[in-house]
DRENPA-3360 file (N, C-alpha, C; in nm, 2 decimals, always signed):
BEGIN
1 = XXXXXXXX = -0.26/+2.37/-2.05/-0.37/+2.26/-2.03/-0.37/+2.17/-2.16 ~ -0.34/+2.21/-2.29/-0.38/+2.15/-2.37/-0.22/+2.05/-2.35 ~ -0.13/+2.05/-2.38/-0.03/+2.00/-2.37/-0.03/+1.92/-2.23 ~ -0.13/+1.94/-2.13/-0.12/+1.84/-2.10/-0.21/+1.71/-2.10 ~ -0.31/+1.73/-2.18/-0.43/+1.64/-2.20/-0.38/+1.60/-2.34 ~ -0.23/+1.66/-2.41/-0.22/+1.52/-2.54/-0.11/+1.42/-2.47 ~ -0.04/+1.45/-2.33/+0.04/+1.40/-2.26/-0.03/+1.28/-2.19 ~ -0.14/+1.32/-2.12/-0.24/+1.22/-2.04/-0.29/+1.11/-2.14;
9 = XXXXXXXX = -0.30/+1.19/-2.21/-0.42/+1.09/-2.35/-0.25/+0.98/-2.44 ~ -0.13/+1.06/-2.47/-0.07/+0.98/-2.48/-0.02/+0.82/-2.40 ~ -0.02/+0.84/-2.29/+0.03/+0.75/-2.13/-0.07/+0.68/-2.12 ~ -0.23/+0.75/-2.11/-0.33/+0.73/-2.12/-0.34/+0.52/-2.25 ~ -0.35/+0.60/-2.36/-0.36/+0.45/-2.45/-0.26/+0.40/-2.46 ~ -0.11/+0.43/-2.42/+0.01/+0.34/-2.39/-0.05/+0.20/-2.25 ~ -0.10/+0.28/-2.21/-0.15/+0.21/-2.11/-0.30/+0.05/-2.14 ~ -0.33/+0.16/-2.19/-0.47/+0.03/-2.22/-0.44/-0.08/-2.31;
17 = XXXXXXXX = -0.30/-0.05/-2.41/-0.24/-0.12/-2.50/-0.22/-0.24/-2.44 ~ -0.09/-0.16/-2.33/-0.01/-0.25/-2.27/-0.08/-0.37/-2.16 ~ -0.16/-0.34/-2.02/-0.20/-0.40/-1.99/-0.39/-0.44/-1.96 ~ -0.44/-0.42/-2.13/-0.57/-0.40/-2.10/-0.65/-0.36/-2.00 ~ -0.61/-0.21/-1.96/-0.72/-0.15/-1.86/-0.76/-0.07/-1.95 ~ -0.76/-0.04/-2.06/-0.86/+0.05/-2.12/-0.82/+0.23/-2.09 ~ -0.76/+0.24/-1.98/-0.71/+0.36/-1.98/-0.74/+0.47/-1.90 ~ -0.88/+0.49/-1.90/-0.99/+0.51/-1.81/-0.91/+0.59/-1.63;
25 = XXXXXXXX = -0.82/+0.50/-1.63/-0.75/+0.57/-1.49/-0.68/+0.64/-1.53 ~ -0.66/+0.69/-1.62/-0.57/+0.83/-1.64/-0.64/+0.92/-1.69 ~ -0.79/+0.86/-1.75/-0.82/+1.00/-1.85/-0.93/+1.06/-1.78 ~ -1.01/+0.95/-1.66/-1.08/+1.03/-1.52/-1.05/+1.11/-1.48 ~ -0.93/+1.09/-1.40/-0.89/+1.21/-1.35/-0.86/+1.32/-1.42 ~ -0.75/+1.29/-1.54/-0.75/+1.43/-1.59/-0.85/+1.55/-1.63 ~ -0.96/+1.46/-1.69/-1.05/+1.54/-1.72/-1.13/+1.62/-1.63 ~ -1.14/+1.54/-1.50/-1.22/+1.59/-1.36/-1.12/+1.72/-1.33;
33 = XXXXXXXX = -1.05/+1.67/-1.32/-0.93/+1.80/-1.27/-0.92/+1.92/-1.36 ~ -0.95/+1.86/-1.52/-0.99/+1.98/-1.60/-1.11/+2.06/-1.63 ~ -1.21/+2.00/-1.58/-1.34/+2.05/-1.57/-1.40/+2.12/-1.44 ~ -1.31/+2.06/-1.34/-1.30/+2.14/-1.22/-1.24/+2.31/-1.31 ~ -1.10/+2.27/-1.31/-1.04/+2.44/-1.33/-1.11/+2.52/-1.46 ~ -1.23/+2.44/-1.52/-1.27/+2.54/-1.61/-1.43/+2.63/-1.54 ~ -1.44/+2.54/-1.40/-1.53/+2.62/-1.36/-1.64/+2.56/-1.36 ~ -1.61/+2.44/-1.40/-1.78/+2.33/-1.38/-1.81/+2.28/-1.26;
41 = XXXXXXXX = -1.92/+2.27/-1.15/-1.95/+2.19/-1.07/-2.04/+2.08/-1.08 ~ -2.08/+2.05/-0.93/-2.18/+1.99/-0.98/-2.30/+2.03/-0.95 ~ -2.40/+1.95/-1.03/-2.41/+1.79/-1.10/-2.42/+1.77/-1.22 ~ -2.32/+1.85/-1.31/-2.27/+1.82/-1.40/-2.12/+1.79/-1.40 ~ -2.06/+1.81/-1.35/-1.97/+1.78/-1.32/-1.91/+1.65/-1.33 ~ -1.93/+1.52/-1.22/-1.90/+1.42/-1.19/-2.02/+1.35/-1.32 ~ -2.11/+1.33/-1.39/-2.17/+1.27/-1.48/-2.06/+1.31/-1.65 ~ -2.00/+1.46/-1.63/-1.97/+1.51/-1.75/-1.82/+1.43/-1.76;
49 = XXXXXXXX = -1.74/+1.39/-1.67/-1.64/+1.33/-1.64/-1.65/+1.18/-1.71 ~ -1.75/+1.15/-1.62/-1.80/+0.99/-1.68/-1.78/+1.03/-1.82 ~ -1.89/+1.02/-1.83/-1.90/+1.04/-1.97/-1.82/+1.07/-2.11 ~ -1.77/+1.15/-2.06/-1.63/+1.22/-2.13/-1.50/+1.09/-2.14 ~ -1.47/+1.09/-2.02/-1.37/+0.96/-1.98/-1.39/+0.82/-2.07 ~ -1.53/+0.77/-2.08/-1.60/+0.67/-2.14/-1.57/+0.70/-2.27 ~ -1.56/+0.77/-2.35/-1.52/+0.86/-2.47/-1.41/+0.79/-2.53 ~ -1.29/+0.87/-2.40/-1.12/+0.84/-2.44/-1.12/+0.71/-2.42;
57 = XXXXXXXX = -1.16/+0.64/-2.33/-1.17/+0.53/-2.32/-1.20/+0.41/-2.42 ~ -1.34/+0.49/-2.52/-1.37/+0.36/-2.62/-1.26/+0.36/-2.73 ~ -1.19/+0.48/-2.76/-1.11/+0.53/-2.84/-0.98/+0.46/-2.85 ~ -0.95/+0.44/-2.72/-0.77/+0.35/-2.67/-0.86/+0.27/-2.73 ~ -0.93/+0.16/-2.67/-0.95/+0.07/-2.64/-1.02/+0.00/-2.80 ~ -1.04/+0.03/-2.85/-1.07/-0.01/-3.01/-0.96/+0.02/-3.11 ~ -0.86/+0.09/-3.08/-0.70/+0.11/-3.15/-0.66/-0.02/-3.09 ~ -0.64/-0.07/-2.96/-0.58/-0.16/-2.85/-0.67/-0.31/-2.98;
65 = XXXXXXXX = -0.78/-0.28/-2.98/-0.85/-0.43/-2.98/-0.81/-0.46/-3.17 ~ -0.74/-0.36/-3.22/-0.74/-0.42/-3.33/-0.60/-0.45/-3.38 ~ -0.51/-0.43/-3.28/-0.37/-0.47/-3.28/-0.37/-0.58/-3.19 ~ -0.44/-0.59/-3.07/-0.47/-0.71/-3.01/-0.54/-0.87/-3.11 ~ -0.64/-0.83/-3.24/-0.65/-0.90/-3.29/-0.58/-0.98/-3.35 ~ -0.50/-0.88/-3.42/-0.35/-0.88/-3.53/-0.27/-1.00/-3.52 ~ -0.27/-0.99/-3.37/-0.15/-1.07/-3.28/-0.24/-1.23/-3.23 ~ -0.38/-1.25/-3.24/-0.47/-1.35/-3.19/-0.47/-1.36/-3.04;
73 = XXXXXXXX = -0.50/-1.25/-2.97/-0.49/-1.26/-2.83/-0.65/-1.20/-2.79 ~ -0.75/-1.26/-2.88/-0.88/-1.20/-2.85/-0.95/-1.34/-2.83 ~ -1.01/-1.35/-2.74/-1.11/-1.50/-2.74/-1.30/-1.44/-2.75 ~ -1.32/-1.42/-2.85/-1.44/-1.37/-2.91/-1.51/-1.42/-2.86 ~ -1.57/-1.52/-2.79/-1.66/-1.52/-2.73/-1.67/-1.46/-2.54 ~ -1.60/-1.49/-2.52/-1.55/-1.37/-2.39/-1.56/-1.22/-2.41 ~ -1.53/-1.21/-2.47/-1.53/-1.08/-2.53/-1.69/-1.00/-2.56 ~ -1.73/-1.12/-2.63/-1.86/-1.05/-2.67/-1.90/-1.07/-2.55;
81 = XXXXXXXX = -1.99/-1.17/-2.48/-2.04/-1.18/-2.34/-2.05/-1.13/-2.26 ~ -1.90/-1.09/-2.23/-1.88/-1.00/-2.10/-1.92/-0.86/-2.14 ~ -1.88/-0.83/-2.31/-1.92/-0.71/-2.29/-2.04/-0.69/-2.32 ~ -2.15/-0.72/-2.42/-2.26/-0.73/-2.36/-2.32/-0.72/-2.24 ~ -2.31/-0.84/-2.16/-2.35/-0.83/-1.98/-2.33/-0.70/-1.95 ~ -2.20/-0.61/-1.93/-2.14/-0.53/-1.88/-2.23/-0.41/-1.96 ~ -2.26/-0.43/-2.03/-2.33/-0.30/-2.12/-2.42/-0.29/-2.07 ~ -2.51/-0.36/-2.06/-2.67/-0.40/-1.93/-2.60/-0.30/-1.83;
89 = XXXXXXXX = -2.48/-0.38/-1.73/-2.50/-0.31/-1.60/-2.45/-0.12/-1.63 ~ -2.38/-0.09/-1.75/-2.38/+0.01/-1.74/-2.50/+0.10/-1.78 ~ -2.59/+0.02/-1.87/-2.75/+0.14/-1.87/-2.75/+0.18/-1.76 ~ -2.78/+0.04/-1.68/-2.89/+0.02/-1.54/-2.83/+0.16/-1.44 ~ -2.68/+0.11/-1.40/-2.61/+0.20/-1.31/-2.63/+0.33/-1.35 ~ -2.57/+0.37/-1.52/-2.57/+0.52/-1.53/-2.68/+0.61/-1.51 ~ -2.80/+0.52/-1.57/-2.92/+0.60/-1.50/-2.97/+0.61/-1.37 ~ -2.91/+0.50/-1.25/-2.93/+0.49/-1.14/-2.83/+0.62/-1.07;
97 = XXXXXXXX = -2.70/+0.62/-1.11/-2.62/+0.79/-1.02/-2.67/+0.91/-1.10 ~ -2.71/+0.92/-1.20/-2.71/+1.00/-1.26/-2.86/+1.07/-1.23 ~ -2.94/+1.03/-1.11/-3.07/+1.11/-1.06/-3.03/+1.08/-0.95 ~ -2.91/+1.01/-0.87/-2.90/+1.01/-0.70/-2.82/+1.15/-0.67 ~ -2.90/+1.25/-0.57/-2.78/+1.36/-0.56/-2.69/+1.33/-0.48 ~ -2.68/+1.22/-0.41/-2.55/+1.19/-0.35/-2.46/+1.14/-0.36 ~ -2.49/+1.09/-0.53/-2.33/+1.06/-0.61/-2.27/+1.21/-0.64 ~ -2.19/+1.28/-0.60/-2.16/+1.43/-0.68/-1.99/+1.40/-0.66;
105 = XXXXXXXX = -1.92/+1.48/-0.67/-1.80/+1.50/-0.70/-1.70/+1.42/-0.57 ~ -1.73/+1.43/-0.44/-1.65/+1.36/-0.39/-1.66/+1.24/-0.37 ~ -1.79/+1.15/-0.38/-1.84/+1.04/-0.41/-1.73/+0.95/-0.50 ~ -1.74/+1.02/-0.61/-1.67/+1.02/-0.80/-1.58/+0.97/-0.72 ~ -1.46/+1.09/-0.67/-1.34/+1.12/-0.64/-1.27/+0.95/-0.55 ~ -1.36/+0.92/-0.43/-1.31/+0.82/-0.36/-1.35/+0.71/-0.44 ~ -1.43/+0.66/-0.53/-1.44/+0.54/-0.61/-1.36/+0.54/-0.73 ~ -1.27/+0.67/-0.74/-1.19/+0.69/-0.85/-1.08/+0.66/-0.82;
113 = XXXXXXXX = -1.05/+0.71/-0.65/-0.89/+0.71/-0.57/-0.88/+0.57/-0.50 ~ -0.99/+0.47/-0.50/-0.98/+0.35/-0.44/-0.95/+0.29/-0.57 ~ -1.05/+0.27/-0.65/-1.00/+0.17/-0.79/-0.83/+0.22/-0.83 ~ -0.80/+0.30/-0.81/-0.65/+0.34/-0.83/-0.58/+0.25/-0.77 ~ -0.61/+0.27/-0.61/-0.51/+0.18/-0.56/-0.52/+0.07/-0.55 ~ -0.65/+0.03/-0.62/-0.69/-0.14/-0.64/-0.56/-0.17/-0.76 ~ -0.56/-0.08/-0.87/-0.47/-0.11/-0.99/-0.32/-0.10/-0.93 ~ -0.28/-0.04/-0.85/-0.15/-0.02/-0.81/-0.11/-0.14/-0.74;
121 = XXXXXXXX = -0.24/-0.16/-0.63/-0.16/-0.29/-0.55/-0.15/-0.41/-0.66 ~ -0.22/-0.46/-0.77/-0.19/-0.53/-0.88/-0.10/-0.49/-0.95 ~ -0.06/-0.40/-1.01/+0.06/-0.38/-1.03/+0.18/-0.40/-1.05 ~ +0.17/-0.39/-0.89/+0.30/-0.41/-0.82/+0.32/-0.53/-0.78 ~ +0.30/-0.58/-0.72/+0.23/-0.75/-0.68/+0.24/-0.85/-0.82 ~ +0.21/-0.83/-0.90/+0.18/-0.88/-1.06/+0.32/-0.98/-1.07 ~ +0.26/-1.15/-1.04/+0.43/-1.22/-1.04/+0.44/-1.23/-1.26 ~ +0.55/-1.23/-1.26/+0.58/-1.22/-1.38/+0.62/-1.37/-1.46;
129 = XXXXXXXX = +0.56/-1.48/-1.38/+0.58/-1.64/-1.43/+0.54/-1.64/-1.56 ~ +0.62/-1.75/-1.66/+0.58/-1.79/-1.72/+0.39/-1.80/-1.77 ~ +0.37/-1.80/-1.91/+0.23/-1.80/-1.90/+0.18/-1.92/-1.99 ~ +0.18/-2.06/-1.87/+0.15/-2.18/-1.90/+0.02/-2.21/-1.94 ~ -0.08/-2.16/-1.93/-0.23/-2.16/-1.96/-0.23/-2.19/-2.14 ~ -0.34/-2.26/-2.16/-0.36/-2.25/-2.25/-0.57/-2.22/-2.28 ~ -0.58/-2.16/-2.36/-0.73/-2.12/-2.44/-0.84/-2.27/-2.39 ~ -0.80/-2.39/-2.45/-0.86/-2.48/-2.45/-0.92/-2.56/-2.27;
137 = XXXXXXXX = -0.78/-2.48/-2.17/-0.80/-2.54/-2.02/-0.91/-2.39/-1.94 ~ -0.91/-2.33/-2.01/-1.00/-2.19/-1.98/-1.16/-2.26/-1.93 ~ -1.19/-2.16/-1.85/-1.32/-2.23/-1.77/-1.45/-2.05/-1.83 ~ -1.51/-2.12/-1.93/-1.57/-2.00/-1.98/-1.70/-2.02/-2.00 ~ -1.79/-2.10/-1.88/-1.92/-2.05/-1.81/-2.00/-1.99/-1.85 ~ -2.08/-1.97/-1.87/-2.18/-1.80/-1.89/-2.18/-1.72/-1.75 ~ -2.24/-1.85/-1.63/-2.20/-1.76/-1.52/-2.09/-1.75/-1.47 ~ -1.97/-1.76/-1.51/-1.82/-1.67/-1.46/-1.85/-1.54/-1.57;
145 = XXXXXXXX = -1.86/-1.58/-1.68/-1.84/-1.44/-1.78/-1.96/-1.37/-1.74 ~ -2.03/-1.39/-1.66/-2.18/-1.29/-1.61/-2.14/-1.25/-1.48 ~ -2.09/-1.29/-1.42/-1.97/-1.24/-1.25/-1.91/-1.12/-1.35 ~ -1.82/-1.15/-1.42/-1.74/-1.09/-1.51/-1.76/-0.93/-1.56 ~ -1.90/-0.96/-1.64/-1.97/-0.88/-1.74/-2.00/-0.78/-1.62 ~ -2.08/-0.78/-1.49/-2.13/-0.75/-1.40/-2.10/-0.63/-1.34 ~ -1.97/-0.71/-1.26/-1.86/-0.61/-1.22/-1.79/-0.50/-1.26 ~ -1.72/-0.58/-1.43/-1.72/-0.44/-1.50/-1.78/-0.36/-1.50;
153 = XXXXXXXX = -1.90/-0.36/-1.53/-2.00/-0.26/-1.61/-2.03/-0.16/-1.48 ~ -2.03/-0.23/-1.38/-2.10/-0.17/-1.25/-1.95/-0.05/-1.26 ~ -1.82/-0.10/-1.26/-1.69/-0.02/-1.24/-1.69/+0.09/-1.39 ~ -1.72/+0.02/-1.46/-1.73/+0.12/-1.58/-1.85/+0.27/-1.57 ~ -1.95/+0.19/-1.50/-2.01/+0.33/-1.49/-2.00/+0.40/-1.38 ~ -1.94/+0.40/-1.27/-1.92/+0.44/-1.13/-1.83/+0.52/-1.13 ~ -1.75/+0.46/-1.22/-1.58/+0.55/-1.20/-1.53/+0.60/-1.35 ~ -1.62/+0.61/-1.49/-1.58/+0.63/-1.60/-1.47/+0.52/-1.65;
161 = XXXXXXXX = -1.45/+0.44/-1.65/-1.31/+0.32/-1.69/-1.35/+0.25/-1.79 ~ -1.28/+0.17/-1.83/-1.39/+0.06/-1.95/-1.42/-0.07/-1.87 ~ -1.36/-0.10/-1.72/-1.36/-0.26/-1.63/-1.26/-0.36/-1.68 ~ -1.17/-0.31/-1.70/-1.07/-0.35/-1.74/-1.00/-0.40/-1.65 ~ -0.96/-0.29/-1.51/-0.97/-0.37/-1.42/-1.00/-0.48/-1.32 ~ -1.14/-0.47/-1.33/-1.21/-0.63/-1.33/-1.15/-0.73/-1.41 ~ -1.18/-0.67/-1.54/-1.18/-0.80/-1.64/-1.03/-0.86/-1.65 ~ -0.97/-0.82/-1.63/-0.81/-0.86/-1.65/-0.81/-0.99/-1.56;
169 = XXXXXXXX = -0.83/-0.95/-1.45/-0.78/-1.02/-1.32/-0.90/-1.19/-1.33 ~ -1.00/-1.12/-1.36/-1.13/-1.21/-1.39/-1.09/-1.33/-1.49 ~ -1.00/-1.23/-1.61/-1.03/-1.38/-1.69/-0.88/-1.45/-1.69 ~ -0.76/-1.37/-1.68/-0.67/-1.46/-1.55/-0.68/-1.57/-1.44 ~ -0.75/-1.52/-1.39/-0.78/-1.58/-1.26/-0.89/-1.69/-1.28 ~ -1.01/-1.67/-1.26/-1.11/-1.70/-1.26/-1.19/-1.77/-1.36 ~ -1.15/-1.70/-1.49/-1.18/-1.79/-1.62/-1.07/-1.91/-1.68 ~ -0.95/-1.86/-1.65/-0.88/-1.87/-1.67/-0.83/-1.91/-1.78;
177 = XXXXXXXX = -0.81/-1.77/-1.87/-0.74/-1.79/-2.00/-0.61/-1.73/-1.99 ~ -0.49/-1.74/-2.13/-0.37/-1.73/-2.04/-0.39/-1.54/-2.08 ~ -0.28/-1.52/-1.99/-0.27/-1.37/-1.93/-0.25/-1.27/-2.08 ~ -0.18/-1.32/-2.20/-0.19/-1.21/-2.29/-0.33/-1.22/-2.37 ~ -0.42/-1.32/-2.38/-0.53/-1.33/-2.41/-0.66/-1.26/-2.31 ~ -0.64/-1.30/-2.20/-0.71/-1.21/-2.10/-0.63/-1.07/-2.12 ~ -0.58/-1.04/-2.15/-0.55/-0.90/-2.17/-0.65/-0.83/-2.30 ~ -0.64/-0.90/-2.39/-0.64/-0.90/-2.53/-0.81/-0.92/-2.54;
185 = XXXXXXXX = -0.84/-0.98/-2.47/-0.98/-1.02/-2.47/-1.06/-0.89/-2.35 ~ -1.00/-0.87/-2.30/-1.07/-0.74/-2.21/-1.08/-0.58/-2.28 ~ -0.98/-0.58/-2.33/-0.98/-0.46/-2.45/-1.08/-0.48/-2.53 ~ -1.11/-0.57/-2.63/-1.21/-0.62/-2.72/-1.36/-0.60/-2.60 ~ -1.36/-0.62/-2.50/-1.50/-0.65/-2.46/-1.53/-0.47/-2.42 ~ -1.40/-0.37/-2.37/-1.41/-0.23/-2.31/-1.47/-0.16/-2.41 ~ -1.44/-0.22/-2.58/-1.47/-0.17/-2.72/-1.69/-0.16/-2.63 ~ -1.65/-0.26/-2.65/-1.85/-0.27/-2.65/-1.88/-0.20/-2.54;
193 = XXXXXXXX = -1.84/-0.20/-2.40/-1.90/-0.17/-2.25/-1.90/+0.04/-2.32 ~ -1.75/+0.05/-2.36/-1.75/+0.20/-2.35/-1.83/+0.25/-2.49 ~ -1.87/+0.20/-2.58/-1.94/+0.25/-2.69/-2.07/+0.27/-2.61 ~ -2.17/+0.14/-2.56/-2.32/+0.14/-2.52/-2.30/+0.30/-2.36 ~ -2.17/+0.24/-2.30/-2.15/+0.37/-2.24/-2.14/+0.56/-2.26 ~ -2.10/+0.59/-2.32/-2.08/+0.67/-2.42/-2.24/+0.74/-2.46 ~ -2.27/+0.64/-2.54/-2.47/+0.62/-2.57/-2.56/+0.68/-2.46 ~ -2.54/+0.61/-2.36/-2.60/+0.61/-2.21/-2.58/+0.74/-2.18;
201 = XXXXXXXX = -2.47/+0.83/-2.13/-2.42/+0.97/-2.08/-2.45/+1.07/-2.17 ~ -2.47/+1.01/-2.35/-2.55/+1.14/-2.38/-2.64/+1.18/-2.37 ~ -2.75/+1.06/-2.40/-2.85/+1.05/-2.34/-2.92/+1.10/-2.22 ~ -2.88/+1.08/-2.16/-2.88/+1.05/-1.99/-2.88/+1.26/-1.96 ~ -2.76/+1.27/-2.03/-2.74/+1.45/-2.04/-2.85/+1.51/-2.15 ~ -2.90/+1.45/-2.21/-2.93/+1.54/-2.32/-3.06/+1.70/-2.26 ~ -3.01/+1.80/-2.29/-3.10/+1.89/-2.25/-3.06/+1.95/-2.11 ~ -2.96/+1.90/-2.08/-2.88/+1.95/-1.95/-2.81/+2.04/-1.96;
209 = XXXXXXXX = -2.81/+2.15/-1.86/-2.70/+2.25/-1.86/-2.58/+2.23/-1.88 ~ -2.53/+2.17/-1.99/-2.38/+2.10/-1.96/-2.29/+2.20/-2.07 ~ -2.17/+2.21/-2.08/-2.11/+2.29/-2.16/-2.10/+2.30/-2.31 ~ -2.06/+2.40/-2.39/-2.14/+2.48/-2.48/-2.07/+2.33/-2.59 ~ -2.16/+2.25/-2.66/-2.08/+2.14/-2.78/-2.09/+2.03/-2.72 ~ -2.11/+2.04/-2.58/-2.13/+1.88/-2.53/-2.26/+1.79/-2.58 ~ -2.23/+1.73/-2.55/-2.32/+1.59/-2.66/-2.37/+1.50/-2.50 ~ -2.48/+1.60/-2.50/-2.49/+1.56/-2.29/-2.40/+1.55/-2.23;
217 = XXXXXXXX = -2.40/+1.45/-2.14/-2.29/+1.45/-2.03/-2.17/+1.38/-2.11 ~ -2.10/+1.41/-2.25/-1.97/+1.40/-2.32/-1.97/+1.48/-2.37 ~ -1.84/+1.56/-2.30/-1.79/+1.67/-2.42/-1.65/+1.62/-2.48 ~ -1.70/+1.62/-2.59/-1.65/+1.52/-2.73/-1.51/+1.59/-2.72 ~ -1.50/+1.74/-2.73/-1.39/+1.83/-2.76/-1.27/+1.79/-2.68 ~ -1.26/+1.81/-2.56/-1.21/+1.75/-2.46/-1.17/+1.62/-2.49 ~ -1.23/+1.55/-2.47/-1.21/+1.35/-2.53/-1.14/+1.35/-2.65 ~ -1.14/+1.43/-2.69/-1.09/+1.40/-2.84/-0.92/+1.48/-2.81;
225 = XXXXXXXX = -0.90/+1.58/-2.76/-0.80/+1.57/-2.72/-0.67/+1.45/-2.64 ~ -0.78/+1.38/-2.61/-0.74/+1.31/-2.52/-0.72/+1.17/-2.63 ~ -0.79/+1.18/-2.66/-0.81/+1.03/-2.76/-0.74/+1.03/-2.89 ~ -0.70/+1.14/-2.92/-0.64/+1.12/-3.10/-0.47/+1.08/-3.04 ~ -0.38/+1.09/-2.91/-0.29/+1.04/-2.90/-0.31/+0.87/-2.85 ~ -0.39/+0.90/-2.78/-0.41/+0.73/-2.72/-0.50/+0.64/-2.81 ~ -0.48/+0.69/-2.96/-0.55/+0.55/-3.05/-0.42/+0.56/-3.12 ~ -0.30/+0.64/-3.14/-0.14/+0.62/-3.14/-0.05/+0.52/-3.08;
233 = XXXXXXXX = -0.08/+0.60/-2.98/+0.00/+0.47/-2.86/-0.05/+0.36/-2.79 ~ -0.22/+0.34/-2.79/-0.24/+0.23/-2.78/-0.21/+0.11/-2.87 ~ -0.15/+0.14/-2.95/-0.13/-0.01/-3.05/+0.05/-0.01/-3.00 ~ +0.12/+0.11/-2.96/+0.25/+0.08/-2.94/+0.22/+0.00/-2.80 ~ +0.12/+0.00/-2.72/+0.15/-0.06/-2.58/+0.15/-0.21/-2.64 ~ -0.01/-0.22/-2.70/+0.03/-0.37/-2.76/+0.10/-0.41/-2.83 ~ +0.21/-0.38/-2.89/+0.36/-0.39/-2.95/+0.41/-0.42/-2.82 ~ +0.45/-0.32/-2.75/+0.54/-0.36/-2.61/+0.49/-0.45/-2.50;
241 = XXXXXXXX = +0.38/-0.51/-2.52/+0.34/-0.63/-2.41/+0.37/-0.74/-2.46 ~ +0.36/-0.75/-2.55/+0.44/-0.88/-2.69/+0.57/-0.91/-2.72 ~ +0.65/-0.82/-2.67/+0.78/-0.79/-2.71/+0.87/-0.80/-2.60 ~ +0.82/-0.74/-2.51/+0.95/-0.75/-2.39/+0.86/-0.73/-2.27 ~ +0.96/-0.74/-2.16/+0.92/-0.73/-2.03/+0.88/-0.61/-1.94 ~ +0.80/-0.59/-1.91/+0.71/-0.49/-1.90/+0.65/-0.45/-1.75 ~ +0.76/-0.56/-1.68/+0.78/-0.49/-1.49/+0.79/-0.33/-1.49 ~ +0.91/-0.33/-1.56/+0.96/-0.13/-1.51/+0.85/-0.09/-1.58;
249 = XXXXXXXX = +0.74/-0.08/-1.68/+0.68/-0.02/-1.71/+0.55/-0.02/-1.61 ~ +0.52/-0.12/-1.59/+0.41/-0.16/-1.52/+0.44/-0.05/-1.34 ~ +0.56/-0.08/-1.26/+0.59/-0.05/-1.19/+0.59/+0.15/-1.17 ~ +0.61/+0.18/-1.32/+0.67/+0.33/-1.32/+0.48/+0.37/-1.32 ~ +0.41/+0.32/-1.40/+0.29/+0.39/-1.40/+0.19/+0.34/-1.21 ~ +0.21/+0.23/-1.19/+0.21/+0.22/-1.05/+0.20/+0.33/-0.95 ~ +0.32/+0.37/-0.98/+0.38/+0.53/-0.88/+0.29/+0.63/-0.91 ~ +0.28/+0.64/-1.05/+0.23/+0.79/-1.14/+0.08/+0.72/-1.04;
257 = XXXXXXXX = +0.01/+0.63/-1.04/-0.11/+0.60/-1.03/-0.11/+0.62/-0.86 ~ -0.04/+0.57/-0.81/-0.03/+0.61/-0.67/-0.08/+0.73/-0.63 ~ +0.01/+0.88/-0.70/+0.04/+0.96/-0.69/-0.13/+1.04/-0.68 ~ -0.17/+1.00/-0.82/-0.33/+1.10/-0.86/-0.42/+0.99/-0.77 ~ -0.41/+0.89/-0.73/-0.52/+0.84/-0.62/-0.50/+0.94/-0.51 ~ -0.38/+0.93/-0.43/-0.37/+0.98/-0.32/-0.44/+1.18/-0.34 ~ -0.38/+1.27/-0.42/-0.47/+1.34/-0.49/-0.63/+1.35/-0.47 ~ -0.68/+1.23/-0.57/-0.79/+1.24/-0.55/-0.86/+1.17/-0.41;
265 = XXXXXX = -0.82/+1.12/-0.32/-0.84/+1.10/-0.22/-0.87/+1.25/-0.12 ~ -0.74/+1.29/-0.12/-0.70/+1.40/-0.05/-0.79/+1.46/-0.04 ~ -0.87/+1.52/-0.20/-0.95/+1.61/-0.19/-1.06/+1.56/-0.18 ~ -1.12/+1.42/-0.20/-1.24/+1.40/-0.11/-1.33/+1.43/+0.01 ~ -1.16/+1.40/+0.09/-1.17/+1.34/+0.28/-1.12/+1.44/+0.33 ~ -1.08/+1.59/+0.26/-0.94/+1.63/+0.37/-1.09/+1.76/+0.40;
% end
């Protein structure tokens, strides 16, 4: 188990490096799946995951934002904004599942196994054009960056992630800054969403039956497993999104992501 949570946690921040998701979809599931076989249910369970996940997550994702700086692919005020906003919606949300007893573990599982294949069909699909945009033609609103901030935060605390997912496509798309800056700039904002998140789940846990060192609903131990390889390799991802072409990589973790949605689907619905 342990060799495989410095494997996850490695892939894990290669990942949030490379295409600013923050990581979060690799380090959910594994930990669910490890908390499962250690004998936790719920409703500790699906909160201790969050939680936990939100952990590895601020960890990539602040290795990621300071090699992302290095390089000038951060637009600081996007960054702060969104994450800010996004830090609101995750108080609001975390304390809103975290007394519903009908968010519990398969709930988690299908909002974990759909955002999967939300990232996979992007992915894969992802055209690899030239990136003609520039900073200055960017459309950066308070209300697009509050659409923005929103969404994430709501996906950050639903599914443990940093909204990376959101934010990528958001400030590509919609904001439109160019694609290694929107990259660059969503890591920088996951820094804020998964710290204030983080805050929230211990809180949120404190005085709970949760396992023996946990720090409420985060147990550090675990996360930290997970996180001392993925603040390593999160700066080699952002090395490798700067450097070369990054289809077959994009494409290989696609599959791997396929694979644990379908997984965690499975055992939702079956």
């Amino acid at each position: 188990m342990l060799l495989i949570l410095l494997v996850a946690g490695a892939v894990g921040g290669f990942i949030a490096g490379l295409v600013g998701v923050g990581g979060g979809v690799i380090f959910g599931p594994v930990l669910f799946f490890s908390f499962q076989a250690a004998g936790i249910e719920d409703p500790i369970l699906t909160p201790l995951t969050l939680g936990s996940s939100l952990l590895c997550t601020f960890a990539a994702s602040a290795s990621g934002a300071v090699a992302q700086g290095k390089v000038g692919a951060i637009d600081g005020r996007t960054a702060l904004v969104v994450g800010g906003i996004a830090a609101v919606a995750v108080v609001l949300v975390g304390r809103f599942v975290t007394t519903q007893p009908w968010f519990d573990k398969e709930v988690f599982q299908v909002i974990l196994g759909v955002l999967l294949v939300v990232v996979v069909v992007r992915m894969v699909f992802k055209t690899d054009r030239a990136d003609t945009l520039s900073t200055a033609g960017s459309k950066r609103s308070l209300g697009r960056l509050a659409v923005a901030g929103l969404g994430a935060g709501t996906i950050a605390s639903l599914a443990g992630v940093g909204g990376g997912v959101v934010m990528v496509p958001a400030f590509s798309g919609f904001v439109r800054l160019p694609m290694k800056v929107a990259a660059g700039s969503s890591t920088a904002a996951i820094t804020i969403i998964t710290a204030v998140g983080v805050a929230t789940y211990a809180a949120l846990g404190w005085g709970e039956p949760t396992p023996y060192g946990a720090l409420g609903y985060v147990d550090w131990r675990s996360a930290a497993v997970l996180a001392l390889p993925a603040v390593v390799t999160a700066r080699l991802g952002v090395a490798t999104a700067h450097r070369i072409d990054v289809r077959a990589v994009r494409l290989s973790f696609a599959a791997f992501a396929a694979v644990v949605a379908a997984r965690l689907l499975w055992n939702a619905l079956a």
